[in-house]
C-alpha positions as CSV (number, residue, x, y, z in Angstrom):
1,X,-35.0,32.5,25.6
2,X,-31.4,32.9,24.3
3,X,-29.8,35.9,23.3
4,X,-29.2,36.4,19.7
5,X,-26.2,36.6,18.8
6,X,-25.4,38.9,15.3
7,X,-22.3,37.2,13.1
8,X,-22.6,40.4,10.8
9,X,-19.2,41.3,9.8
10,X,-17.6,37.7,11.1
11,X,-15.3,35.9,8.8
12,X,-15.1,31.9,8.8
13,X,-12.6,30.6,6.3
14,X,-13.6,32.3,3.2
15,X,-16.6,33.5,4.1
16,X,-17.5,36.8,5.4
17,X,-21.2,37.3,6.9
18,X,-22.8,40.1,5.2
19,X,-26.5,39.5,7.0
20,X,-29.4,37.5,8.7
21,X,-32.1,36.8,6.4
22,X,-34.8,34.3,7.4
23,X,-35.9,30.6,5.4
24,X,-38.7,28.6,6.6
25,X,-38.9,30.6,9.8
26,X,-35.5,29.9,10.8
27,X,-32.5,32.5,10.3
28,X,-29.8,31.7,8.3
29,X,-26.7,34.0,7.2
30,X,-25.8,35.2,3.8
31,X,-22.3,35.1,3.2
32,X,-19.9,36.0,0.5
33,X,-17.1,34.0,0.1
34,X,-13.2,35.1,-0.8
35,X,-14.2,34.3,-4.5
36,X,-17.0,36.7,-5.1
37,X,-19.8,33.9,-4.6
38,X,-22.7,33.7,-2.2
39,X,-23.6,30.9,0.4
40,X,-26.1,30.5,2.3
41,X,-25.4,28.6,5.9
42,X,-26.6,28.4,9.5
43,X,-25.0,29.9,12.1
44,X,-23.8,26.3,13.9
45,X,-22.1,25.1,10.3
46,X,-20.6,28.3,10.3
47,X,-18.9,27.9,13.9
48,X,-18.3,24.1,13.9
49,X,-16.1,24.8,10.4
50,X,-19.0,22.4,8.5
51,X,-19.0,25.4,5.7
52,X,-16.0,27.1,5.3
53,X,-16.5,28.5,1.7
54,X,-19.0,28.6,-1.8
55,X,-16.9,25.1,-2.3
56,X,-14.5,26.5,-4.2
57,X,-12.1,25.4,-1.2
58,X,-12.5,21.9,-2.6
59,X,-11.3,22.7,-5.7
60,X,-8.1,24.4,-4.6
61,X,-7.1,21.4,-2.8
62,X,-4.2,20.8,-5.1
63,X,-2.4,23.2,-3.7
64,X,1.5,23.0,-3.4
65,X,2.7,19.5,-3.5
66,X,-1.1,17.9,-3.4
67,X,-2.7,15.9,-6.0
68,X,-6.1,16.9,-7.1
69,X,-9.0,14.0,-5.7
70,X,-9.5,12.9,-9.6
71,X,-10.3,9.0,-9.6
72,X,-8.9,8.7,-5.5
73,X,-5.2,9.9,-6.7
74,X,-4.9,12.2,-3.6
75,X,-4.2,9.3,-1.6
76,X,-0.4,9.8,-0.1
77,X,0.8,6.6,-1.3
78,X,0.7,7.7,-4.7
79,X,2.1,11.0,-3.7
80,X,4.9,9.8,-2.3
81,X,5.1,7.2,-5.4
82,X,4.6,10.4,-7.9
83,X,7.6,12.3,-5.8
84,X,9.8,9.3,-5.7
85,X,9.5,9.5,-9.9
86,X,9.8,13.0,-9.7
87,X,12.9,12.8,-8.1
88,X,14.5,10.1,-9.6
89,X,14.1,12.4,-13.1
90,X,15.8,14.8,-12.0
91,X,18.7,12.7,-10.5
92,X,18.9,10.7,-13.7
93,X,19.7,14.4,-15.8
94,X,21.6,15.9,-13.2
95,X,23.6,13.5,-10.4
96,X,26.6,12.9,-12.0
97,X,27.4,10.6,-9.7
98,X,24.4,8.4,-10.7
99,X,24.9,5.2,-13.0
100,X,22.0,5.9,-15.2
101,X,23.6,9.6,-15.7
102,X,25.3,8.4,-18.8
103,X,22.1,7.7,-20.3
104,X,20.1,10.5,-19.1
105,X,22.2,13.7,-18.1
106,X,24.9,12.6,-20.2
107,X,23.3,12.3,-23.6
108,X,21.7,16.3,-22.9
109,X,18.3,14.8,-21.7
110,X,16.6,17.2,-18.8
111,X,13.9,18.4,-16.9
112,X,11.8,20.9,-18.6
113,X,11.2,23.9,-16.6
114,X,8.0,23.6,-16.2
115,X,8.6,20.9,-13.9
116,X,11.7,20.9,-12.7
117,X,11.1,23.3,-9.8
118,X,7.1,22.9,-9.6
119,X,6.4,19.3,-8.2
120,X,3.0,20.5,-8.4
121,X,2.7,21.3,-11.7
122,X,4.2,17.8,-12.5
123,X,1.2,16.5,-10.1
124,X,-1.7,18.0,-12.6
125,X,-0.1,16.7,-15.4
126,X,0.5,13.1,-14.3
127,X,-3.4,13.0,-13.2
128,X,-4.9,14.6,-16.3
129,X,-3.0,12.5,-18.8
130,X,-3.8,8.9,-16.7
131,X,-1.8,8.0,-14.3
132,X,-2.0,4.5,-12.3
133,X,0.1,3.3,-9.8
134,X,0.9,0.3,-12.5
135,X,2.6,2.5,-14.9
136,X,5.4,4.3,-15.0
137,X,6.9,7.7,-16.7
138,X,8.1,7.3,-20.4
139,X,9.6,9.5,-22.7
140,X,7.9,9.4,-26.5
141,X,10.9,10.4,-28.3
142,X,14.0,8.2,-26.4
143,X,16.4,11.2,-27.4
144,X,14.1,14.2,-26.0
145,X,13.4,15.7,-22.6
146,X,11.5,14.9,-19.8
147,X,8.5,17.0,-20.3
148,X,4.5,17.6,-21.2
149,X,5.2,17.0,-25.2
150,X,7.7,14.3,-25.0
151,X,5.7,12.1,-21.8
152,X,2.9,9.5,-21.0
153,X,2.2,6.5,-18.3
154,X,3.1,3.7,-19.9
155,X,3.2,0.0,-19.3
156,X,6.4,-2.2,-18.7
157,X,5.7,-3.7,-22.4
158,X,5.4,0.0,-24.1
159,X,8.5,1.1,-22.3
160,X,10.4,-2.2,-23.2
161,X,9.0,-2.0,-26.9
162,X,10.3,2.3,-26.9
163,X,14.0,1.4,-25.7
164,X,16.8,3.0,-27.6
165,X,18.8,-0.4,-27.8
166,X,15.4,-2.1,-29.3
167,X,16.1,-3.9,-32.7
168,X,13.1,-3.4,-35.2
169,X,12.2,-6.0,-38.2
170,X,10.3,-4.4,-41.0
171,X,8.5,-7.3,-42.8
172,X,5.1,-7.1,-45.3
173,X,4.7,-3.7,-44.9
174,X,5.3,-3.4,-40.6
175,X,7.8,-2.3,-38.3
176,X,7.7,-4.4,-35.1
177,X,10.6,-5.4,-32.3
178,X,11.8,-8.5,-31.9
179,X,9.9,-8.7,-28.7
180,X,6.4,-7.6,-30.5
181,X,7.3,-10.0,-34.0
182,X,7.7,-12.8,-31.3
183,X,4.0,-12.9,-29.7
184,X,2.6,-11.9,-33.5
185,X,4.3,-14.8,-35.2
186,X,4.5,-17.1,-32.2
187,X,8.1,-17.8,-32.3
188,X,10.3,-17.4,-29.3
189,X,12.4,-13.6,-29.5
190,X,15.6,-15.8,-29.0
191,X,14.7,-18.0,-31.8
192,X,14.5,-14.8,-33.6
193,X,17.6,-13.3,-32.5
194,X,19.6,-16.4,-33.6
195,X,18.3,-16.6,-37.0
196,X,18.9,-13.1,-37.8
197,X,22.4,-13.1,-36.6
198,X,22.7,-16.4,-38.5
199,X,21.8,-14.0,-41.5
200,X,18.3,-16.3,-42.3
201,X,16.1,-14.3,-44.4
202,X,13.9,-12.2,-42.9
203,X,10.9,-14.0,-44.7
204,X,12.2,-17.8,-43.3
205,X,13.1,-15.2,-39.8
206,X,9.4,-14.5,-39.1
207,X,7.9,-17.7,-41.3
208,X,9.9,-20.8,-40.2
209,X,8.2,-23.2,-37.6
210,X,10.8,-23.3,-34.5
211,X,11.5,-27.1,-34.5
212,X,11.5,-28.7,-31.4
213,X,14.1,-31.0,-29.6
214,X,12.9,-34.8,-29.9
215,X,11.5,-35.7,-26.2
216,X,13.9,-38.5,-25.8
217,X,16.8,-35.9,-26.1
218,X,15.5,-34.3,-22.7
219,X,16.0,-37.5,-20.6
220,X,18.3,-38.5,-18.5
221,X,20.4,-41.8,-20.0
222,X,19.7,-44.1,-17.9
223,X,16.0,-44.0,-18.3
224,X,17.0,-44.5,-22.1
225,X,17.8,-47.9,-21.2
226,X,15.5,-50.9,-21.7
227,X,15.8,-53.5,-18.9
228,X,15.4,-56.9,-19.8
229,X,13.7,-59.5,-17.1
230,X,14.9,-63.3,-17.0
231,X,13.6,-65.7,-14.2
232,X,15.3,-69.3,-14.3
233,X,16.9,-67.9,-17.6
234,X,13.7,-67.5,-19.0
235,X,13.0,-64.1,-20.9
236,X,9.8,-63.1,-18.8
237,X,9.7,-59.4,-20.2
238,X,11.3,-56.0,-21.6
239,X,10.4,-53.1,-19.6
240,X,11.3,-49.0,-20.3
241,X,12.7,-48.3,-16.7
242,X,14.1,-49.7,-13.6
243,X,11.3,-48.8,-12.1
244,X,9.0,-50.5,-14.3
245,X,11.0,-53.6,-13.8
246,X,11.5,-53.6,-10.3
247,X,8.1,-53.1,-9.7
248,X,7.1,-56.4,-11.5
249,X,9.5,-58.1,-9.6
250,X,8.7,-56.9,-6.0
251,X,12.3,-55.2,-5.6
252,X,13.9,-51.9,-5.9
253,X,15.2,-50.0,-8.4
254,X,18.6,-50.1,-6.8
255,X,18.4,-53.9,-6.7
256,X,18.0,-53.9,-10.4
257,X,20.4,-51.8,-11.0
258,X,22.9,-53.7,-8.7
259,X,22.3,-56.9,-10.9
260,X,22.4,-55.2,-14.4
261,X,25.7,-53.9,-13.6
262,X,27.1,-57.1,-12.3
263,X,27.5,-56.2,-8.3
264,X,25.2,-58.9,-7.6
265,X,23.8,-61.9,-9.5
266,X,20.1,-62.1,-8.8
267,X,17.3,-60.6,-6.8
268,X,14.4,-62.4,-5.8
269,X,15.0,-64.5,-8.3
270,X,15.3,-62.1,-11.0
271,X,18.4,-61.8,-13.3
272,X,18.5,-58.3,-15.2
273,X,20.5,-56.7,-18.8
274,X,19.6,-53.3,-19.8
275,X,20.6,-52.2,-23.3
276,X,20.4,-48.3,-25.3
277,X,17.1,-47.8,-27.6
278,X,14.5,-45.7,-28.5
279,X,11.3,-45.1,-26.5
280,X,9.1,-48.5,-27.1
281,X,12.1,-50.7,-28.8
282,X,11.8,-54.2,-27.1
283,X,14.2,-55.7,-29.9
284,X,17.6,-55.1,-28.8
285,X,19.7,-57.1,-26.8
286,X,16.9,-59.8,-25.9
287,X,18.3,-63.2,-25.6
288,X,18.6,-65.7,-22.8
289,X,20.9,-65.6,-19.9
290,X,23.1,-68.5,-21.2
């Protein structure tokens, strides 16, 4: 039979044994934890470090430079993100050296004090006011501090839409950017920006259909061309491209080419002109070959 063994008095973790009391017929030991709570736990838990407090020791896990487990952030890829963004705030107000100083440092923007020496402190915040590893830290108010008041995660389109450089259109009653008018109306942004520096209206700005280039404008000159097929000095046919023609003829483009230009006379058989018109013109420049 084994010896009992008494763990009155013993400490594990946070939990001091106080006594033995017996449950179901087994004994278990009543503890009291660093807390003030009780726990209840068997002697092997106890020993193997299974039960090491009330579970209060859970909760403290955000200690110094640790994220709290909300939603899986305690992972230490986003700690390592969180101190990367952490540390480039601080740069940005105080490294002199930095290019973005001038926009940061040098304009009187800092790090509040509440975070600027407590990394921890900047942890709790980020996780309780919903951080994602897809956002990124903005400030509300472009002129203020980095700090609890003046922050939120924000997307790439907030931050873009809350720059200091941002134009804003106010037009029936709303304020908008460029950038925001542009998916509302459904007008590019750089149509936009052209008609407002070409002093439109605001009113023909945001109302004007953005007229399109004709399709014929976007092709290349050649394939402007009509190509005109004779065969014995016969018209046979007008075709829209080389290709087109040198496909009814069994030859290549290049062959085509070579004849409408005069390097050769025929091909195959084939004598060629090609002549400028709009897409589907088979008027111009049709005649024979004599």
């Amino acid at each position: 039979m084994r010896k009992f063994e008494d763990l009155t008095g013993q400490t594990f973790t946070k939990l001091t044994v106080v006594e033995s009391i017996k449950i179901d017929g087994k004994t278990r030991w009543k503890c009291k934890c660093a807390c003030g709570n009780v726990k209840i736990a068997s002697k092997s838990d106890l020993k193997r470090g299974r039960v090491k407090s009330c579970g209060c020791l859970r909760k403290d896990k955000s200690n110094k430079n640790r994220i709290s487990t909300h939603n899986d952030l305690a992972s230490g890829q986003t700690e390592r993100r969180l101190r990367s963004i952490f540390n480039g705030m601080i740069q940005r107000c105080e490294n002199k050296l930095r290019k973005a100083y001038k926009d940061y440092g040098g304009r009187g923007i800092k790090v509040c004090s509440e975070w600027r020496n407590d990394f921890a402190s900047f942890c709790e915040w980020s996780v309780a006011n919903g951080y994602a590893d897809n956002l990124s830290i903005d400030r509300i108010d472009g002129n203020g501090d980095y700090s609890p008041q003046n922050c939120r995660w924000a997307t790439s389109l907030q931050q873009n839409n809350n720059r200091k450089d941002n134009r804003t259109i106010r037009f029936n009653g709303e304020t908008h950017t460029v950038s925001e008018w542009s998916r509302i109306v459904n007008i590019g942004k750089e149509t936009i920006k052209y008609r407002l520096n070409s002093g439109w209206p605001i009113n023909e700005v945001l109302g004007a259909p953005h007229q399109k280039k004709s399709w014929i404008h976007k092709q290349p000159v050649w394939f402007m061309k009509r190509t005109v097929v004779y065969k014995d000095g016969v018209l046979v046919g007008v075709f829209d491209s080389r290709k087109d023609a040198a496909k009814y003829c069994g030859i290549s483009g290049g062959e085509v080419s070579a004849c409408a230009l005069g390097k050769r006379k025929t091909a195959n058989g084939y004598t060629f002109k090609q002549y400028n018109g709009t897409v589907g013109d088979r008027t111009g420049g049709i005649g024979s070959t004599n």
